[in-house]
C-alpha positions, 0 to 999 in steps of 0.5 A: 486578518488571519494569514494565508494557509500557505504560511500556517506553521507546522506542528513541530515533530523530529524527523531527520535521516533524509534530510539531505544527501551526497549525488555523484556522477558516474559514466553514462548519465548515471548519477548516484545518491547516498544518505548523509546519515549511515544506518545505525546498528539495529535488531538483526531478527524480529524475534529480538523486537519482541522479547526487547517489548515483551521484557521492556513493556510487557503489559503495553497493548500491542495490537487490538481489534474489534471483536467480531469486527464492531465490538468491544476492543479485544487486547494482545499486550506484548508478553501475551503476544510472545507467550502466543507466539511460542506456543504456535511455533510449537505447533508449526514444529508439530505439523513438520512445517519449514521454508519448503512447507510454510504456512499460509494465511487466508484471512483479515487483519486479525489478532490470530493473523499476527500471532502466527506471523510472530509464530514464525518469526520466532521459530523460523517459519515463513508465513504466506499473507493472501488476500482475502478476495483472491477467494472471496470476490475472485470466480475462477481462484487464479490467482490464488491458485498460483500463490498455492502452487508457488509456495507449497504451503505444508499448512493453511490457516482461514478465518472462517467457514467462508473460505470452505468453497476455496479450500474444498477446491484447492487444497489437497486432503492431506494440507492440514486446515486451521480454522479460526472460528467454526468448521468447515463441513466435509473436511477435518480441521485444527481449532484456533481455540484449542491450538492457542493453548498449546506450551511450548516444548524445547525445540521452539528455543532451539528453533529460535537460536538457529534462526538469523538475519537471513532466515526467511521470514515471510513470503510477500506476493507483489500486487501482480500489476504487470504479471502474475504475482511474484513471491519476494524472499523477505528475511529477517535483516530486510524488516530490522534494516528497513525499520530502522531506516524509518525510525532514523527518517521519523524520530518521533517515533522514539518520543512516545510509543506511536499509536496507529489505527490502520487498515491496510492490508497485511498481505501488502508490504505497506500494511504488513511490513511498514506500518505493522512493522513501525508499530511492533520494532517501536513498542507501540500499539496498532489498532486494527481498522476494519473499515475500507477507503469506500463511502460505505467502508468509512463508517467503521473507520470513522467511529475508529478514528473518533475513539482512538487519536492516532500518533501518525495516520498511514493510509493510500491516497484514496483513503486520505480523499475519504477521510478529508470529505468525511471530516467536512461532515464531521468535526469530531472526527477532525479534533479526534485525528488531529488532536496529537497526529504528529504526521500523515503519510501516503503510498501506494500511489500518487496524492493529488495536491487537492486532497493535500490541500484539503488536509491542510485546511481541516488542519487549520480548522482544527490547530491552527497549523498544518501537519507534514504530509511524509510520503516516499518510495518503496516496493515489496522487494524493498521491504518497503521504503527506500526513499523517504520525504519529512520535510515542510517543502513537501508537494504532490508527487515528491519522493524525497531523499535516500533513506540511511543505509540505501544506495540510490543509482539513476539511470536513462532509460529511453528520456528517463531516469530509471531509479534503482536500490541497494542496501540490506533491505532489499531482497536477495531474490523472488521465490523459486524464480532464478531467472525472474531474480537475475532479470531484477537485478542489474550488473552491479546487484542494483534493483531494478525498480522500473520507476522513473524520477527526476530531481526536483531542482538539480541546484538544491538537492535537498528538495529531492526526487519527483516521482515521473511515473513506471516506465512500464505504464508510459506510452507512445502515441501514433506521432512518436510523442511519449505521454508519462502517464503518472504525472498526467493521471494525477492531473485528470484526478485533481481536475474532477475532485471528489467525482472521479475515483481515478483515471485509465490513459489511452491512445491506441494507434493515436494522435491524442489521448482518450481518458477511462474515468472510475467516477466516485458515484456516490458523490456523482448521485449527490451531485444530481440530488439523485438517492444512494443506489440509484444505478450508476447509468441513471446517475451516470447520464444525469445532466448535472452529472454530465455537465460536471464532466465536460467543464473537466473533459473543457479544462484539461483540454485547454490547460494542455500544452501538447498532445502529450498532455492534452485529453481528447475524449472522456468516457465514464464507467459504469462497471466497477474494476474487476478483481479477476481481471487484476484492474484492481488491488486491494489498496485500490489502485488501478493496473494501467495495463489491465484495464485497457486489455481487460476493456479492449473494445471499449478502449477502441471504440472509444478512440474512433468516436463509436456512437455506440458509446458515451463520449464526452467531447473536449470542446475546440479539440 
C-alpha cells in the first residue's frame, strides 16, 4: 500500500540562509528578527555580473526568445549581451542621456528590452520598464502619462508600430523614438537594427568606471494599488545585495547554472528584479515565455514548458492554478516540468493550499515525490525579497524567516504586527517624492511595508511568519469587528477551486460580509457542458453553475466562526476587472480598494439585497 501523500519525501536540493533566525524584544511590543547567517561579500554593480559571465561563459546562452513570439528560439550568450550592451551604452551616451533623461522602455519581454536595460547598467543609465497595457488596453494613458511625466525620459524605446497612437499623444517632438521593428508614420524614429551595430567609443569605458553600488540603476514603478504608481530608486548595490541574499537562501542555484522559462513581466520587480536577476548574477539562462496565466495565454506556455525543463519554475499563484489544470490534460507537460525542477515558488499574492496541493499530487505522479513550494516576502522598494520560506513545513500563507543581511522589526498597529525592513536592499527613497520618502520610512530608516504578520508558533521560531494581510485593505464592519481580508479571500478561493478566478470583501456600513466573485468562466462554461465564448451571463445563470456557487456561498457560511469571517452574500461578475480603473495588474492581481470604488453601486446594491442584482444567498444566514 502506497503512503499517504503527506508523507511522499522531498526532492532533495541546498537551500539555507533562512532557515533559522535571532528574535529580540524592544519597548512597545516591538520585536525584532535577524538572520543567523550574515550576508556574504558580493558584486557590488551588475555590470561586474556580466563581465564575470561573459569571461567565465562567454558562449552560454543568456537569454532566448521565440522569434516573433512562436518561432524558432533566437539566442544572446553572455559575450554577446556585453558586446550589445556596450554598443548601446554608446548610444545612450550619444543621445545626451543620464539620471534626469533616462530611457524609457514600452515593450514586452524581448531580447532588445535586456540589452538596453544591461545598456544602462554599464554606462550608468536608468531605464524606465512600462507596461505594455498602460498604452495598449488603457483609453485614457493615465497611467502612462504619469509614468512620463515623473521621469522625464530624455528617450523612448517601443517595440512596434502599436505603440504610435500612445507616442503620437504623449511624446513631445523632440523625444527621440526608438523603434524595435517597423516605423511609426508621421514621426521620425532611430532603428534597432541600425543601432545594434553601433562600437562603442571610450567614453562607455569611462562611463562604466564612474558607475557604483549607489548609481541609479532602474526606475521601478509599484503596481499603484493604493495610488498612483510611485517611482522606487533602484541602485546598483539593492540588486547585487538582494541577489545575493537569494543565492544564499537558495544554494542550488550555485550546483548548476538554473534554467528559468518565465513570463512575468519585467516592469514589476518579480520579473524584472528577481527572476531575471536569479538568472544573469548566477550564469544562468532565461527562456522568455510569451504566454499569460489565462486558458488562452497557456498554449504558449505550455509548449514552452514541454520543450525547455526548467531548474526552478517562478510564477504567481494564478499561474500555478493554471499550470496545475493544465498538466491534469497533459502528461507530457508534467514529466517536462518535473523532470529536474528542483523547486516551485510564488509571489505576488497568496497561494491556496488547494492548488499546493494539486502541485503535490502532479509531483507524486510524476517522481514519486513532492517538490518545495518556496515563497517569501517582497516589494518593489525591497528589490524584491525580504523574507524567504525553503523549508519542507511550507503551507499556504507562510512567509518564512529574514533573508541575511535583512534587519526585520514588528510593530502593533491597531491588534496587528506591522513588519518593516532594513538592509542595503532596500531603497534609498521613491523618485522626485521627498515627502512620499519621508512618510515610507519610520524614525529608525526602517520601511514601512503596511503588511501585517504574525509568527506561526511564538515557541519555534523556526516555522516563522504568517502572512495577516495589508493592513490598508482590512476593514470594519458596522459592529466594530475587523475582518482581515487576505486570510479570509484565500479561504473563498479555495472554497470554490478552479471556478472562482478571486475574490472582492465588502461590508459597507454592515454587519456581514458581502463577497465580489471573479469567476474563471471557461471552467464555469465547462461545468454547464456550455461551448467556449458562450457570453458569461448565459454561463453565469446556468443551473449547474449556480448551484456550484450556493454549496459555496452554503459552506463558507457554516465553516464561519463569526461575523468577521462568515460570507453572507455572493454575487458573480460578469464584466472582467478593468485596466484603467487599476482593478487589476498585469501579474493579475485584484486592488481591493479599486474594485469597490470602481463598482461602488454594485457593491451597494449588493449589500441591501437590490432585487435588481443577482445575489446568491447563504443559506440559514
Amino acid at each position: 500500500m502506497s503512503s499517504p501523500l503527506s508523507e511522499r519525501p522531498f526532492r532533495e536540493v541546498r537551500v539555507g540562509g533562512c532557515v533559522q533566525a535571532t528574535l529580540w524584544h524592544a519597548p512597545g511590543g516591538v520585536m525584532r528578527l535577524r538572520s543567523t547567517e550574515d550576508l556574504q561579500l558580493h558584486p557590488q554593480r551588475m555590470s561586474d555580473v556580466l563581465a564575470h559571465w561573459a569571461e567565465q561563459a562567454p558562449e552560454r546562452t543568456a537569454l532566448a526568445r521565440r522569434a516573433g513570439g512562436d518561432g524558432e528560439w533566437q539566442r544572446l550568450s553572455y559575450a554577446e549581451l556585453v558586446s550589445l550592451a556596450r554598443g548601446l551604452g554608446q548610444v545612450m551616451l550619444d543621445l545626451g542621456l543620464s539620471v534626469e533623461r533616462p530611457l524609457a522602455l514600452l515593450c514586452e519581454n524581448s531580447l532588445e528590452h535586456a540589452a538596453w536595460m544591461m545598456a544602462g547598467f554599464w554606462v550608468g543609465v536608468p531605464t524606465i520598464s512600462i507596461s505594455p497595457s498602460y498604452a495598449l488596453l488603457s483609453k485614457d494613458y493615465g497611467k502612462l502619462r504619469h509614468l512620463l511625466a515623473t521621469t522625464t525620459p530624455g528617450a523612448v524605446f517601443v517595440a512596434d508600430a502599436r505603440f504610435e497612437p500612445a507616442v503620437q499623444a504623449l511624446l513631445a517632438p523632440e523625444v527621440p523614438v526608438i523603434v524595435g521593428q517597423g516605423t511609426l508614420a508621421g514621426r521620425p524614429c532611430l532603428c534597432w537594427d541600425t543601432l545594434r551595430q553601433t562600437r562603442p567609443g571610450p567614453a562607455v569605458e569611462a562611463a562604466r568606471a564612474a558607475t557604483g553600488p549607489d548609481t541609479v540603476a532602474k526606475l521601478m514603478f509599484t503596481s499603484g494599488s493604493t495610488r498612483l504608481p510611485k517611482a522606487v530608486i533602484t541602485t546598483h548595490r539593492m540588486l547585487c545585495a538582494n541577489q545575493q541574499m537569494l543565492r544564499q537562501c537558495m544554494p542550488f542555484l550555485m550546483d548548476e547554472p538554473p534554467v528559468l522559462v518565465d513570463w512575468l513581466p519585467w516592469n514589476h520587480t518579480f520579473g524584472g528584479n528577481h527572476n531575471l536577476g536569479i538568472a544573469l548574477y548566477n550564469g544562468g539562462t532565461l527562456y522568455i515565455d510569451d504566454g499569460k496565466p489565462t486558458p488562452a495565454g497557456m498554449v504558449q506556455t505550455i509548449r514552452n514548458l514541454s520543450e525547455i525543463a526548467p531548474t526552478v519554475y517562478f510564477n504567481v499563484p494564478r499561474g500555478l492554478e493554471e499550470l496545475a489544470h493544465a498538466m491534469d490534460r497533459d502528461p507530457a507537460l508534467r514529466q517536462s516540468l518535473f523532470s529536474r525542477c528542483q523547486a516551485f515558488m510564488f509571489a505576488a499574492a497568496g497561494l491556496s493550499q488547494a492548488v499546493w496541493d494539486h502541485l503535490d499530487r502532479h509531483g507524486e505522479a510524476a517522481l514519486g515525490q513532492r517538490l518545495r513550494v518556496l515563497s517569501g516576502l517582497g516589494m518593489t522598494e525591497t528589490s524584491p525579497t525580504s523574507m524567504f520560506l525553503v523549508g519542507t513545513h511550507a503551507r499556504a500563507g507562510y512567509i518564512g524567516l529574514p533573508c541575511p543581511g535583512v534587519e526585520v522589526k514588528l510593530v502593533p498597529v491597531g491588534d496587528k504586527l506591522e513588519v518593516r525592513f532594513r538592509g542595503p536592499h532596500v531603497m534609498p527613497g521613491y523618485w522626485r517624492s521627498p515627502e512620499q520618502t519621508a512618510q515610507a520610512f519610520d524614525e529608525e530608516g526602517f520601511y514601512c511595508t503596511g503588511d501585517a504578520v504574525t509568527l506561526v508558533d511564538p515557541q519555534r521560531l523556526s516555522l516563522g511568519l504568517r502572512f495577516d494581510g495589508r493592513i490598508a485593505e482590512d476593514f470594519k464592519l458596522s459592529t466594530g469587528t475587523f475582518v482581515s481580508v487576505g486570510p479570509l479571500r484565500a479561504r473563498v478561493i479555495a472554497a470554490g477551486d478552479p471556478l472562482i478566478l478571486d475574490v472582492v470583501l465588502a461590508a459597507p456600513d454592515r454587519d456581514d460580509l458581502s463577497a465580489l466573485v471573479f469567476p474563471r468562466l471557461g471552467d464555469c462554461a465547462a461545468l454547464a457542458g456550455l461551448p467556449a465564448g458562450t457570453p458569461a451571463d448565459e454561463v453565469l445563470r446556468h443551473p449547474a453553475v449556480k448551484d456550484f456557487f450556493q454549496a459555496v456561498a452554503d459552506r463558507l457560511w457554516q465553516e464561519g466562526t463569526g461575523s468577521a469571517n462568515r460570507i453572507a452574500r455572493l454575487h458573480l461578475l460578469r464584466e472582467p476587472p478593468s485596466v484603467d480603473a487599476g482593478e487589476i495588474t498585469d501579474k493579475g492581481s485584484i486592488n481591493q480598494r479599486a474594485v469597490l470604488t470602481h463598482r461602488a453601486d454594485l457593491v451597494q446594491a449588493l449589500c441591501t439585497g437590490d432585487p435588481a442584482v443577482d445575489i446568491l444567498r447563504a443559506r440559514h444566514a
